[in-house]
C-alpha positions in Angstrom: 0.0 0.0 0.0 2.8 2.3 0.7 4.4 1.6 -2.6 1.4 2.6 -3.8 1.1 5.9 -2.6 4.8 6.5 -2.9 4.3 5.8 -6.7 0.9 8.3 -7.0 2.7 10.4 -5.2 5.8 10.8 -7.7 3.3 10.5 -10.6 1.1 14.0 -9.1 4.8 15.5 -8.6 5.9 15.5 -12.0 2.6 16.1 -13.2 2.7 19.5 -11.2 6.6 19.5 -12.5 5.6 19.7 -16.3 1.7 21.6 -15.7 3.6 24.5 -14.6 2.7 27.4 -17.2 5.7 30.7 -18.1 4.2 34.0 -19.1 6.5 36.2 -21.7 6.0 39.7 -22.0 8.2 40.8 -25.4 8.4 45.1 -24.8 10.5 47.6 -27.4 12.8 49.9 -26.1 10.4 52.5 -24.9 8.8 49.7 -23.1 5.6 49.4 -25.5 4.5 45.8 -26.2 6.1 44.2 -29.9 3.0 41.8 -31.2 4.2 38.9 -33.8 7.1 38.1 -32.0 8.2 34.6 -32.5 9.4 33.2 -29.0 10.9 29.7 -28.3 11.6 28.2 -24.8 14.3 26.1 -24.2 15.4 24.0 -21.1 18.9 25.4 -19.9 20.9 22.5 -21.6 18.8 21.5 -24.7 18.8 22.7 -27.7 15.5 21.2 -29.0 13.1 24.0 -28.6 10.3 23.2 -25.6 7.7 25.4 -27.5 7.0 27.8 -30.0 4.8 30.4 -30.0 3.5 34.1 -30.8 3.1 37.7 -29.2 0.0 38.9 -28.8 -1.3 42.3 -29.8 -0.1 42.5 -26.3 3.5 41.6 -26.8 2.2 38.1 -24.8 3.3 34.4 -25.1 1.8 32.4 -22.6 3.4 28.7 -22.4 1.9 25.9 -20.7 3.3 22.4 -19.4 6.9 24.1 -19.6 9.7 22.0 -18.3 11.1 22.1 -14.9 14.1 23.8 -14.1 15.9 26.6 -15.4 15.1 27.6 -19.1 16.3 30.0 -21.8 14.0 32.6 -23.8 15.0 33.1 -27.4 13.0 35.9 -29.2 13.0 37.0 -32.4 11.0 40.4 -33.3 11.3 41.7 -37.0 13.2 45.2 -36.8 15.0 44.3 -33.8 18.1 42.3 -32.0 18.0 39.2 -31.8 17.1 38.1 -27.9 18.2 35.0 -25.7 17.1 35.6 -22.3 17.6 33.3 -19.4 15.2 32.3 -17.0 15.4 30.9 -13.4 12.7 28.3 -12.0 10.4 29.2 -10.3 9.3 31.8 -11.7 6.0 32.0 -13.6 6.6 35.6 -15.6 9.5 37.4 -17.6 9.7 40.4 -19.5 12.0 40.5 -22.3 13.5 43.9 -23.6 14.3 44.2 -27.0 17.2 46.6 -28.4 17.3 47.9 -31.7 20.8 47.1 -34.1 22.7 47.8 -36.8 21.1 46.8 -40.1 22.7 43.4 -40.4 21.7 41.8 -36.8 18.3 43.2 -36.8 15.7 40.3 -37.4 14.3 40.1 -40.8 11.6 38.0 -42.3 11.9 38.7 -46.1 15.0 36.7 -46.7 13.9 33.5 -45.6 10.3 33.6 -44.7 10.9 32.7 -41.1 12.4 35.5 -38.4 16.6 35.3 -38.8 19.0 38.0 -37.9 20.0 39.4 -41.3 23.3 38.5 -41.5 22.4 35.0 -41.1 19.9 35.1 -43.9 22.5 35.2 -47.2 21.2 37.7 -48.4 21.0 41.8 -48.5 18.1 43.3 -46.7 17.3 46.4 -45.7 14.3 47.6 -43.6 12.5 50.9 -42.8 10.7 50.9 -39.2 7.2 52.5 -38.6 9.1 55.0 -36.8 11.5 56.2 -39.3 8.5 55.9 -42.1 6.5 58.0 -40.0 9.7 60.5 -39.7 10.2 60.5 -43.5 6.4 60.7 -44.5 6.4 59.3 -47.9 2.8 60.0 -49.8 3.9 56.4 -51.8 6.5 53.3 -51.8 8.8 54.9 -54.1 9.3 58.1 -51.6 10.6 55.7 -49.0 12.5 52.7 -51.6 15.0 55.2 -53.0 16.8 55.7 -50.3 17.6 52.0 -49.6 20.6 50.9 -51.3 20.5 49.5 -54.4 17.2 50.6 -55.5 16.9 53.0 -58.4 13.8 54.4 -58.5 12.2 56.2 -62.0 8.8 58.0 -61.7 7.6 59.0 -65.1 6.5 63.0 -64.1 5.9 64.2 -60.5 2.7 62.9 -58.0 0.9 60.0 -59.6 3.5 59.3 -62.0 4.4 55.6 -63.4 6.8 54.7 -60.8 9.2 51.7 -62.0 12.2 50.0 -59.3 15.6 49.0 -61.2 17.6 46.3 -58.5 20.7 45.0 -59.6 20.3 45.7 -63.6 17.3 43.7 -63.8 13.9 45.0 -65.6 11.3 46.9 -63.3 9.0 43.7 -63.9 11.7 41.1 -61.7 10.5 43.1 -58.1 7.9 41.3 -56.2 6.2 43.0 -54.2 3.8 41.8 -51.4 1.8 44.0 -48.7 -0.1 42.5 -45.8 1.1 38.7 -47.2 -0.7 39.5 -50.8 1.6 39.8 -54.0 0.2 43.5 -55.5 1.9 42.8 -58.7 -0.1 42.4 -62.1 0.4 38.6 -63.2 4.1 39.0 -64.9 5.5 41.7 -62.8 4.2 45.0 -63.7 3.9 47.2 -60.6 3.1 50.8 -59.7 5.1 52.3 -56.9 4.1 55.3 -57.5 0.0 54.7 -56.3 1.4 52.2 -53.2 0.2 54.0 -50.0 2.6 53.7 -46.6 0.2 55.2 -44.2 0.0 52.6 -40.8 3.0 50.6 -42.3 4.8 48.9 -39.4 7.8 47.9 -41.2 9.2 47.6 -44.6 11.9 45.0 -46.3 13.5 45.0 -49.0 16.0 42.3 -49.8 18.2 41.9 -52.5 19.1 39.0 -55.1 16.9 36.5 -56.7 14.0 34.6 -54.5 11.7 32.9 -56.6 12.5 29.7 -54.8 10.3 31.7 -51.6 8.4 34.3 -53.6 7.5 32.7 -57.1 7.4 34.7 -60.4 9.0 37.8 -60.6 11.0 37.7 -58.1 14.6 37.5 -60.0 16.1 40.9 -58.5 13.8 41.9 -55.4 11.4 41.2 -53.2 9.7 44.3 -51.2 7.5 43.5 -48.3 5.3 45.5 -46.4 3.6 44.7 -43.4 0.7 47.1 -41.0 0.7 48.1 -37.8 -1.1 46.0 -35.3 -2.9 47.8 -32.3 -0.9 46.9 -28.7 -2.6 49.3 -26.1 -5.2 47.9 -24.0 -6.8 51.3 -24.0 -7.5 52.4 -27.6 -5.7 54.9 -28.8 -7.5 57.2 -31.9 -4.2 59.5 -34.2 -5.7 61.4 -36.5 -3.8 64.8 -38.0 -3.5 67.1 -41.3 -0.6 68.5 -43.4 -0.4 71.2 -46.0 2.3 72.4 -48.0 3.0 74.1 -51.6 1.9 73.1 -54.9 -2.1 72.5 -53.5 -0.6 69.0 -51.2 -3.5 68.8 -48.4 -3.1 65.3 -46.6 -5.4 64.0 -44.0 -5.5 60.9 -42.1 -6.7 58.7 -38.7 -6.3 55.4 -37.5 -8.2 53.5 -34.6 -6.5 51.0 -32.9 -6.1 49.0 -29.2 -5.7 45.4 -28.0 -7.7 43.6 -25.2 -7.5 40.4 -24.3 -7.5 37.8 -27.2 -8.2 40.5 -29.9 -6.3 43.4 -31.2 -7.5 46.1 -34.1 -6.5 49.2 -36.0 -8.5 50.5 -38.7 -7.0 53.2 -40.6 -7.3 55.5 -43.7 -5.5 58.2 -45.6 -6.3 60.9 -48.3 -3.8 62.8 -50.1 -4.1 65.4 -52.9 -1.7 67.7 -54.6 -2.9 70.3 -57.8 1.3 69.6 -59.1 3.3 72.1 -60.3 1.6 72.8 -64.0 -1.7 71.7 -66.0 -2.9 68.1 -65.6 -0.5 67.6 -63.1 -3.0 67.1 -60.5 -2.5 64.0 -58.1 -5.2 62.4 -55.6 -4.8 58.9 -53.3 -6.9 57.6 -50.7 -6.2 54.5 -48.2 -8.7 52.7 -46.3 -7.4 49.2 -44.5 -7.4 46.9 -41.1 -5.6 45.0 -39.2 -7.6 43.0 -37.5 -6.4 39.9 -34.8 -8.2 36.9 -32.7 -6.0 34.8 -30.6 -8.2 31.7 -30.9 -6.5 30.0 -27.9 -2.3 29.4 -26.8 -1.9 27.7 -29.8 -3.6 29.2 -32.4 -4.6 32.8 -34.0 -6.5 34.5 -36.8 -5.7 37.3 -38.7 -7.8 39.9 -41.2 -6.2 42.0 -43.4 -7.5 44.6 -45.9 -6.7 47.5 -47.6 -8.9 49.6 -50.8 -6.5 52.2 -52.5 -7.8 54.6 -55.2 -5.6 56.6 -57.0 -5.9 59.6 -60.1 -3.7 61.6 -61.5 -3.1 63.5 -64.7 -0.3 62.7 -67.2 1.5 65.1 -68.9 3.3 62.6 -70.9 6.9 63.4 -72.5 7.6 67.2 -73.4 10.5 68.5 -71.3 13.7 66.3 -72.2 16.2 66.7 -70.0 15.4 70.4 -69.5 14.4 71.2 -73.0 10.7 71.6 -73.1 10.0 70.7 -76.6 6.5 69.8 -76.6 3.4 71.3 -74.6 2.1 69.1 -72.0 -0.7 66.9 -72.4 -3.7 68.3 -71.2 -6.1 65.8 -70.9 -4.6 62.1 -70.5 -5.9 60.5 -67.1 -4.6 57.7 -65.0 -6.9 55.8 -62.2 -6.2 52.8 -60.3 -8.8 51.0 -57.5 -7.4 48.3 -55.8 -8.8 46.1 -53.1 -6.6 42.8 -51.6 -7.8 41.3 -48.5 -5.6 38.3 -46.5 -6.7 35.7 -43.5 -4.7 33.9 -41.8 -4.5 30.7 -39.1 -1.5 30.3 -37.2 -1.3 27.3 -35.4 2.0 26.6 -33.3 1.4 22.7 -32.8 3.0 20.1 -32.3 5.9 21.2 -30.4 8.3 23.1 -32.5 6.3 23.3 -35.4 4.4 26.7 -36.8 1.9 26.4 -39.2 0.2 29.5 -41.5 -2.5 28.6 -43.8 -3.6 31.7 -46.1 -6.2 33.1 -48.5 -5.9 35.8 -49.9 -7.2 37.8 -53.2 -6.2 41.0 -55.0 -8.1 42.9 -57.2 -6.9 45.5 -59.1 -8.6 48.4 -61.8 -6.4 50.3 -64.0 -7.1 52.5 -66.6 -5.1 55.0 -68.8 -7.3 57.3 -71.7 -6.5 60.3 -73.7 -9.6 61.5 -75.5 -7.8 64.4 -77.5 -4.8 65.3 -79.4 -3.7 68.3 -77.8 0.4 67.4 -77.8 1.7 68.5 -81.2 4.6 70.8 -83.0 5.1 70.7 -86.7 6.7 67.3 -87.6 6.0 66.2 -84.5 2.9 64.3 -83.6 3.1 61.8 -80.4 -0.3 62.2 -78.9 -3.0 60.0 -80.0 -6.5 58.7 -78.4 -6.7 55.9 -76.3 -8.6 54.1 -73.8 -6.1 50.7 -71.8 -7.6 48.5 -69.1 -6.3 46.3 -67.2 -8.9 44.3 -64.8 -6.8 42.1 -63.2 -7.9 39.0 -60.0 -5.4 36.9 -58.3 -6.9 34.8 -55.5 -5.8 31.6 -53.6 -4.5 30.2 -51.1 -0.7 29.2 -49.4 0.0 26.9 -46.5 3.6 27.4 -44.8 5.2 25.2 -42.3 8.1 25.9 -40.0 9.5 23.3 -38.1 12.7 24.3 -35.8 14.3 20.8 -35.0 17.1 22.4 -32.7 18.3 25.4 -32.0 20.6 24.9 -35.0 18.6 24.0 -37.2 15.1 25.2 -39.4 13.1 23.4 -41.8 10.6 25.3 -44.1 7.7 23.6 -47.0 5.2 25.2 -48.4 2.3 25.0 -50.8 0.8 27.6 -52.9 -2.0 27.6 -55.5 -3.6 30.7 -57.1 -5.8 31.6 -59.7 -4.9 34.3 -61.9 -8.0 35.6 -64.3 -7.8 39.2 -66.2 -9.0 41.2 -69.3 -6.2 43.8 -70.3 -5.3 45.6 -73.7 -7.5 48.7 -75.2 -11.2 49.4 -75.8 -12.0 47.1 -78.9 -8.8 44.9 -78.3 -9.3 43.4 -75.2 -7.4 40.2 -74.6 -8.8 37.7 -71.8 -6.1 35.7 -70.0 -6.8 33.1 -67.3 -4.2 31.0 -65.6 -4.2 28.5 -62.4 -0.5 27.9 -60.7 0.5 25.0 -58.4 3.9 25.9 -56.4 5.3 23.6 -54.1 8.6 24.6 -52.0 10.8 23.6 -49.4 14.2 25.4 -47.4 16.5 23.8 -44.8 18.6 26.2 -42.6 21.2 25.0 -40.7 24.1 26.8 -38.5 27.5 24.9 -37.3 29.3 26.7 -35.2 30.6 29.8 -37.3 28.8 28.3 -40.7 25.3 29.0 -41.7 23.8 27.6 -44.7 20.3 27.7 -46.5 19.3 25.5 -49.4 16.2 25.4 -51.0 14.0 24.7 -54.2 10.5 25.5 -56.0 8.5 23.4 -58.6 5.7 25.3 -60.3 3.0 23.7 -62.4 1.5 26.5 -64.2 -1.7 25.7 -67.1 -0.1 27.7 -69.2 3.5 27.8 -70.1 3.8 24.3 -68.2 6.1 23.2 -65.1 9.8 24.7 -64.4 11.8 24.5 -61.6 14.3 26.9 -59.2 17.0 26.3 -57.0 18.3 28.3 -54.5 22.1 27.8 -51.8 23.4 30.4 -49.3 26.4 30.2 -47.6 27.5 32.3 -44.5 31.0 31.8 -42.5 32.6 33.9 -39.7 36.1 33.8 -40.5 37.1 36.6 -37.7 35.3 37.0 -34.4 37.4 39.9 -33.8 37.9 41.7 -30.7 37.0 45.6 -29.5 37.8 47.7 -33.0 37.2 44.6 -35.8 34.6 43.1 -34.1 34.1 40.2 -36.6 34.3 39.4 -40.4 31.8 37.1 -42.3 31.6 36.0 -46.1 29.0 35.6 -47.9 28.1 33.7 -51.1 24.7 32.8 -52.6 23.4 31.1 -55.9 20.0 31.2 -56.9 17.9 31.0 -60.4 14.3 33.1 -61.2 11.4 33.1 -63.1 8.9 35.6 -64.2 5.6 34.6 -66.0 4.7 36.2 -68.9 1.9 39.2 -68.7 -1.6 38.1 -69.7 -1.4 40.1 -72.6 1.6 38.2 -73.8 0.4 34.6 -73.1 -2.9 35.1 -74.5 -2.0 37.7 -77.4 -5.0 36.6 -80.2 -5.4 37.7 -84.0 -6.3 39.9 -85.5 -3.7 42.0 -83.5 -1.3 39.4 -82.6 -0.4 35.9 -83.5 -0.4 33.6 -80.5 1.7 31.8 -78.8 0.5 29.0 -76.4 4.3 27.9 -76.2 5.4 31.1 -74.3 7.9 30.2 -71.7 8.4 32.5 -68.5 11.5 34.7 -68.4 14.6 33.0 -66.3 17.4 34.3 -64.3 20.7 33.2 -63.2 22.3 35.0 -60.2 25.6 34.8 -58.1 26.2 37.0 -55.3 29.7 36.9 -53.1 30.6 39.2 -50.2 32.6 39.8 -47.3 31.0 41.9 -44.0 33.1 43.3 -41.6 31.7 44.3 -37.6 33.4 47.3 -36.3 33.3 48.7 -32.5 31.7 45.6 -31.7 28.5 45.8 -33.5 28.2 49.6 -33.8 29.3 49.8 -37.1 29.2 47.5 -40.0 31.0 47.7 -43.5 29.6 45.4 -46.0 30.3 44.8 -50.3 28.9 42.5 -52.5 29.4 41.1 -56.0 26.9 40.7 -57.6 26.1 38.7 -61.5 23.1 37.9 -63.4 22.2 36.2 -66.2 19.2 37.0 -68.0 17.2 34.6 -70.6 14.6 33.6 -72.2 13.3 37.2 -72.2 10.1 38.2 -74.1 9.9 40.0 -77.4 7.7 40.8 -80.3 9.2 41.4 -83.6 6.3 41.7 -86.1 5.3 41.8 -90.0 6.2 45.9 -91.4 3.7 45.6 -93.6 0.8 44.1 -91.3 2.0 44.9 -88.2 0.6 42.1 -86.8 3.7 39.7 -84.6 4.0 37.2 -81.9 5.4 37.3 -78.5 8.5 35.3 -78.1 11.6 34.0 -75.8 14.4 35.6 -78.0 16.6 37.8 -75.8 19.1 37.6 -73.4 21.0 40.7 -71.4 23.3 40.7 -68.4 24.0 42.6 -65.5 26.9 42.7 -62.6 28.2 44.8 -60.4 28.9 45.6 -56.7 27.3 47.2 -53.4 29.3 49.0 -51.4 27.7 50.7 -48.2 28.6 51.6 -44.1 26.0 51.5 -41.5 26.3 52.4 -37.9 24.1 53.1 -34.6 26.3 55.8 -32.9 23.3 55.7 -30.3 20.4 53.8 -29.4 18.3 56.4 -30.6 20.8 57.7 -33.9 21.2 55.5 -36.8 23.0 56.2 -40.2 24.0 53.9 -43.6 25.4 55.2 -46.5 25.4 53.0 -49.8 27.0 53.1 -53.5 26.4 50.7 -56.3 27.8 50.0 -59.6 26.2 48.3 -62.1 27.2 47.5 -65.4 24.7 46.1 -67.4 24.3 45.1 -71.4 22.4 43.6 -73.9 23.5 40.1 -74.9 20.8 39.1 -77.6 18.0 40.9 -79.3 17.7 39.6 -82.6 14.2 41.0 -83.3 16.1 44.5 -83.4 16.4 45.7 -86.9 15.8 48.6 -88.7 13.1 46.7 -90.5 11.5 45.8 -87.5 11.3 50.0 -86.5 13.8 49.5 -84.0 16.5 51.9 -83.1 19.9 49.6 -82.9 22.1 51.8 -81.4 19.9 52.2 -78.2 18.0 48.6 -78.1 20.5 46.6 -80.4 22.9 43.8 -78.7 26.1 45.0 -76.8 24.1 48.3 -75.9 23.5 48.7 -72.1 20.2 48.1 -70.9 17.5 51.2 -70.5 17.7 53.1 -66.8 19.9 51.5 -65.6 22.7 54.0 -64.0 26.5 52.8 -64.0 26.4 54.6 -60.7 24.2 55.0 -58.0 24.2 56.1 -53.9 22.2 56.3 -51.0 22.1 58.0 -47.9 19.5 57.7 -44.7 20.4 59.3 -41.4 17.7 59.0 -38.6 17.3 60.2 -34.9 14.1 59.2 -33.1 14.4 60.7 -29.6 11.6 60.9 -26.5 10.8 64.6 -27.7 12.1 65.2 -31.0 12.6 62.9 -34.4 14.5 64.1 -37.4 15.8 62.3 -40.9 18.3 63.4 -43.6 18.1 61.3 -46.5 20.0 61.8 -50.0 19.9 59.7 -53.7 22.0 60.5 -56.2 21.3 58.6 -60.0 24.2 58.8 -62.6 23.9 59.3 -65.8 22.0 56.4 -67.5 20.6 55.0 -71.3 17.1 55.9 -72.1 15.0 57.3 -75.2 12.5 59.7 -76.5 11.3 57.5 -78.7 10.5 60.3 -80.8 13.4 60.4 -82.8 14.3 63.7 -81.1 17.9 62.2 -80.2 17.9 62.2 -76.6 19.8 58.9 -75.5 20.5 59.3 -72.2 18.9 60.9 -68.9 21.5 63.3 -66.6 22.9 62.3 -63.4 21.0 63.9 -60.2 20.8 64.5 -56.7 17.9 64.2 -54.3 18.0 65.3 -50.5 14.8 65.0 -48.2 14.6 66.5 -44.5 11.6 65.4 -42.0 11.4 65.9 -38.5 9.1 66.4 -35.5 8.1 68.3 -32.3 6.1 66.7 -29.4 4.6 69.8 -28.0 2.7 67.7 -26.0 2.6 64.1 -25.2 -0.5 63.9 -27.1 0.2 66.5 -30.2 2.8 66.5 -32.4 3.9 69.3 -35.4 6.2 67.5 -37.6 7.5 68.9 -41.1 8.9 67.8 -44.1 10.9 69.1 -47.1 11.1 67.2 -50.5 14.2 68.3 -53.0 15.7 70.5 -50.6 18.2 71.7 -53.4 15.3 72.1 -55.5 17.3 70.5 -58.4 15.1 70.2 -61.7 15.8 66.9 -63.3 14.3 63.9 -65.0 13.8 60.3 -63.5 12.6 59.1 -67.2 13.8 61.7 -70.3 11.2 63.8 -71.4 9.3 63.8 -67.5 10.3 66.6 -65.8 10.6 65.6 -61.5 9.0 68.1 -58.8 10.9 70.9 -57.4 10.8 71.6 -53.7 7.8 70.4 -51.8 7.3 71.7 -48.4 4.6 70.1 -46.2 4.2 70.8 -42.4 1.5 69.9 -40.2 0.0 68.2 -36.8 -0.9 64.7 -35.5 -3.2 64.1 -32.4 -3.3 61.6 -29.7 -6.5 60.3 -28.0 -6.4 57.6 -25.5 -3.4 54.4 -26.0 -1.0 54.6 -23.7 
């Protein structure tokens, strides 16, 4: 009978042993809660991970059954440090402080699809907080993505304008980019950075190199990722506030947000206008989204995104090259877009050590582009013509991702992907109809030795249309050097990958009488190398990194057509290349004072482009083979210098573009667009802890230049205004 007891009695003991529960509180450096924190709990000496879980929109993870003993807290929060904090039994509740870092230790997502400190990931990432966005106030993503380096933006005119991104020499089509977990990019790349709202973004990544094995189509350059803010105050807090500046800019905006108990919530919205600096230069774009989260139980949440955009603006289209205005304005050519995309998304965190995210999403997007008169005309010279271009566009589907973290060591990542992809584009009276359905299975295995980290991973696509193809993608990461107090430590770097981008609707499903089709149409591919060394200095405040970097492009899509018909076909005929190296220096003199400064060269040329004859109207000496590709500058550099203090903010941040190929297309002889500098100054003013005045200044030199030849950029733009406070804490 005594045995009996003894042996109940050992049995309730370790019951109580392993039933006891670990509350961890993840706080930023200002002590405000950081939701969508991933957390893992270790026992003291394993290195098999206990539990994985989630922040809250109260910065909570609450762990049950945890192991007995001493443990270790490993956190990783997207725009910080990475975190290991130990824990001593028995205690039932930690808070964990996060620090912010240089560029290459903060955690980023982007690169891998899981949380990893940056310089673990492979590849070149840069972010943008919520705090320095809010500091440098762009109306759209390509005010905020030029100052990153290696971006090149080109914005065809001022507000509203086509806005195109140029990574690495690749074309403005091989960028994906994804906001709230939805790809916002037309089927085959095209994108508009230049209508992409920022208002309530919490972070923004962009990393560098090819990722289709992660990311899919387009994706052979860059991926850019952008993420809202979840609410995190248990009393709600309402902003709301108003700027005004020169050239008729009036901006207004106000976002409702909070967290209590299991939920969290911001809904938020944004309108912008601007009358530009001349006629039909007018510019308007309003926001409406939410972020909306339910944390079902320890193990499992829901998550609602949305966001509506609509956007019009006037185009002026070509008429002052390169300071030379040659041609009057257009007058009465219009471009709208009205987009919707909408995300929800269960994340489960069981069985121990696994994460699992299932996803559907949809994007819709509206774009038209019509000139009803031809008002743009000189003698000899008649460009302007009416028109009326479409493009009604859905993608919609769904993804599952799972995570499973064996060790500490080590990270294994599949996934599946399917979407539907269904759109009418072209002009009124041509409209071509293009419907495609995509099957992408993928899989990544991290693992870390010691001083070596390495990544391998793969993507198979079945796609109705142009078939199946395959990419493949291997990063390599050693610390040579761990250093001491001045050289802190050196790592190299070296990555191979392959991409893919689809072809446009328009160019799969091209039909007579306009076009001859082509149901053989293969996606454009991509072969990339990148090699690099990193070197830590004053033992993480500084870091110097430069990259190599070499792509192959082929299989690119052209249409060389009859002269006499005009009628062609879409085809995989030419090939270009691009390589080149990133050179920058980043440093965080102070917690609160961060500054990076970036150069690039990129030499870039055109391999094959057989369809370019004079027969075929094409200009040889600008598009023929051994030319250098179109925008893309030989020499490029950054600068991004940001305080955010208690009371004040501030941000400094420069782009200068070199000289670079482009055409009129006219025949006018302009070949080239001039090398120029851009500087931007923000900053703000908390009167009161509840009311801030913040201002900002847009081409402080007030340099008068073109992004695109023939599309004269906006001179200074001065906006100043206030934001209010109600409730939050």
């Amino acid at each position: 009978m005594q045995s009996c007891f003894r042996f109940f009695a050992v049995v309730l003991l370790s019951t109580v042993a392993l039933a006891s529960e670990l509350t961890v509180k993840v706080v930023d450096p200002q002590s405000a809660s950081v939701p969508g924190a991933q957390v893992e709990l270790f026992a003291q000496d394993s290195d098999r991970p206990a539990a994985v879980l989630t922040t809250s929109g109260l910065g909570v993870a609450h762990f049950r059954d945890v192991p007995s003993g001493n443990l270790r807290v490993h956190v990783l929060a997207p725009g910080f440090a990475e975190q290991w904090t130990p824990v001593s039994a028995p205690a039932t509740e930690v808070t964990v402080p996060l620090q912010l870092a240089v560029q290459t230790e903060t955690v980023v997502v982007t690169a891998t699809r899981t949380p990893v400190p940056a310089d673990e990931s492979g590849d070149a990432v840069e972010t943008l907080s919520g705090a320095q966005l809010d500091t440098m106030r762009p109306v759209a993503a390509n005010d905020a993505l030029r100052f990153l380096p290696g971006a090149v933006v080109s914005t065809a005119g001022q507000r509203g304008g086509l806005s195109s991104l140029f990574v690495r020499g690749g074309d403005s089509r091989y960028n994906k980019v994804i906001v709230d977990g939805v790809a916002v990019n037309d089927p085959g790349g095209t994108i508009d950075l230049g209508t992409l709202p920022l208002f309530e973004a919490d972070r923004l990544e962009f990393s560098r190199g090819a990722q289709s094995t992660l990311y899919g189509s387009d994706a052979m350059t860059s991926v850019v990722q952008v993420w809202s803010r979840t609410g995190n105050t248990p009393v709600p807090e309402l902003s709301f506030g108003a700027d005004a500046g020169n050239y008729g800019t009036e901006n207004g905006y106000a976002s409702l947000s909070g967290a209590n108990g299991r939920f969290d919530y911001n809904a938020f919205g944004n309108q912008f206008n601007a009358s530009g600096s001349g006629p039909n230069d007018d510019d308007s774009n309003s926001l409406e989204g939410a972020n909306l989260g339910a944390t079902l139980n320890d193990w499992a949440a829901l998550r609602l995104r949305m966001r509506h955009d609509n956007s019009g603006a006037g185009v002026q289209n070509e008429w002052k090259f390169n300071g030379h205005p040659i041609l009057p304005p257009d007058k009465d050519q219009r471009a709208n877009q009205n987009n919707l995309l909408a995300s929800l998304e269960l994340a489960i965190t069981k069985p121990s050590g696994w994460q699992h995210r299932i996803t559907g999403f949809e994007h819709v997007l509206h774009r038209s582009n019509i000139d009803g008169v031809n008002d743009q005309q000189i003698p000899g010279l008649d460009p302007d013509f009416p028109f009326h271009a479409i493009s009604d566009i859905n993608r919609a589907g769904f993804e599952y991702q799972g995570n499973y973290a064996e060790r500490s060591w080590t990270q294994t990542t599949i996934g599946y992907r399917f979407e539907d992809e269904n759109g009418f584009v072209g002009s009124v009276g041509s409209i071509t109809h293009g419907k495609r359905l995509n099957n992408d299975v993928y899989a990544q295995q991290q693992l870390t030795w010691g001083r070596l980290t390495a990544i391998g991973g793969g993507r198979f696509v079945h796609d109705s249309a142009f078939g199946s193809t395959g990419v493949p993608q291997v990063a390599v990461s050693y610390v040579a050097v761990k250093g001491g107090e001045l050289l802190s430590g050196t790592r190299f770097n070296f990555s191979f990958g392959k991409g893919y981008k689809e072809p446009r609707l328009e160019e799969t499903f091209a039909n007579l009488p306009t076009s001859n089709p082509n149901p053989g149409l293969r996606p454009e591919k991509s072969t990339s190398y990148q090699a690099g060394i990193q070197q830590t200095l004053s033992r993480g405040k500084a870091v110097f990194t430069a990259n190599y970097f070499n792509n192959k492009f082929h299989d690119q899509i052209a249409y060389p057509f009859d002269p006499t018909t005009f009628i062609g076909q879409y085809v995989n005929i030419n090939e270009s290349m691009a390589h080149g190296a990133e050179v920058q220096i980043q440093s965080r003199i102070r917690s609160r004072l961060s500054a990076g400064a970036a150069y690039t060269y990129t030499s870039t040329q055109i391999l094959q482009a057989p369809a370019c004859t004079p027969a075929q109207f094409c200009d040889t000496t600008i598009f023929g083979a051994g030319k250098p590709l179109l925008r893309r500058p030989k020499n490029s550099a950054n600068l991004l210098v940001t305080y955010l203090g208690k009371k004040w903010g501030g941000n400094l941040s420069g782009s200068f573009v070199g000289r670079r190929a482009d055409s009129d297309f006219y025949g006018l002889g302009y070949d080239y667009a001039s090398s120029y500098v851009l500087v931007n100054l923000g900053g703000w003013y908390a009167i009161h802890p509840r009311i801030t005045a913040y201002v900002n200044v847009e081409n402080v030199l007030d340099k008068q230049y073109n992004e695109i030849v023939g599309y004269p950029a906006m001179g200074t733009n001065f906006r100043a205004g206030l934001r209010f406070r109600v409730g939050g804490e």
